[in-house]
N, C-alpha and C positions, 0 to 999 in steps of 0.2 A: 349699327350695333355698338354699344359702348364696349369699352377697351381693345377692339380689333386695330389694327393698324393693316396698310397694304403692304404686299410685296409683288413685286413682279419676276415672272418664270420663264427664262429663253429656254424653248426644248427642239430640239431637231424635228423632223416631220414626222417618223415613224414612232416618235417616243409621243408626242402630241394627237398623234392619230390613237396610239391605244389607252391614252388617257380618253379623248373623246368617246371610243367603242365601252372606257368602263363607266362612264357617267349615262350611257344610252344604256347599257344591257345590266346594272349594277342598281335602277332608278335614282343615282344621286341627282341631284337638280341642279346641280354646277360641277365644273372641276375643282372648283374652290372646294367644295364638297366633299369630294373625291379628296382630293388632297388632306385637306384635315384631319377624313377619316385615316387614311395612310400613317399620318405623324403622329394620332394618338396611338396606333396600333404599336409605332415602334416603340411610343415612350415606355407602352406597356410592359413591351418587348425588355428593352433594357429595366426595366424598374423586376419585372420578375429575374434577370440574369443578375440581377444586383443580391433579391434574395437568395438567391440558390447559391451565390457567393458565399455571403453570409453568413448563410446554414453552414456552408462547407465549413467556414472556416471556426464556425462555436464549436465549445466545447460537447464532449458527447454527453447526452441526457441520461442514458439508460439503451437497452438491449430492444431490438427491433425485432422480434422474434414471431411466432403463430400465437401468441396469446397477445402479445400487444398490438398484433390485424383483427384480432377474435375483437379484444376490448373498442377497438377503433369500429369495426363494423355494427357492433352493439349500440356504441353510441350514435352513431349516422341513423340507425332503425328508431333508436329514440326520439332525436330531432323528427326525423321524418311525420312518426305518430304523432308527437306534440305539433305540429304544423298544420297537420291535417285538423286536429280538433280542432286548433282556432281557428279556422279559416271553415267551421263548419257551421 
C-alpha cells in the first residue's frame, strides 16, 4: 500500500493474547488491523476533546433554552423529511 510505512510492536503475552482474541472474535483480518482501528478511534477521540474544548472556551452565542431544543428538533424533523424524499 502506498504511503504505509512498518512499525514493529513488543507486547507482553497477555497483552498479545488479547489482541489476538480481538482480531478472531472482532473479524479484523490482522492485528495490523486491529490496531489501526484502535488509533483512528483515539485520534477521533482527542479531535472531538479538542472540540468540546473549543466550544468551552468561544464566546457565548445566545440562550440555550426550550425554544431553542423546540427549533433544534424542528430542524432535525426537516432534514429527516428532505432525505427521505430524495432518496425515494
Amino acid at each position: 500500500m502506498a504511503g504505509m510505512s512498518t512499525m514493529n510492536i513488543s507486547l507482553p503475552h497477555d497483552m498479545k493474547d488479547f489482541v489476538d482474541r480481538q482480531v478472531t472474535e472482532r473479524g479484523y483480518g490482522t492485528s495490523s488491523e486491529f490496531l489501526r482501528d484502535l488509533i483512528r478511534r483515539e485520534q477521533d477521540r482527542q479531535q472531538m476533546r479538542q472540540l468540546l474544548f473549543d466550544g468551552a472556551a468561544s464566546p457565548r452565542a445566545g440562550e440555550v433554552d426550550a425554544a431553542y431544543f423546540d427549533a433544534l428538533r424542528a430542524k432535525a424533523r426537516g432534514t429527516a423529511r428532505s432525505t427521505r424524499k430524495t432518496r425515494s
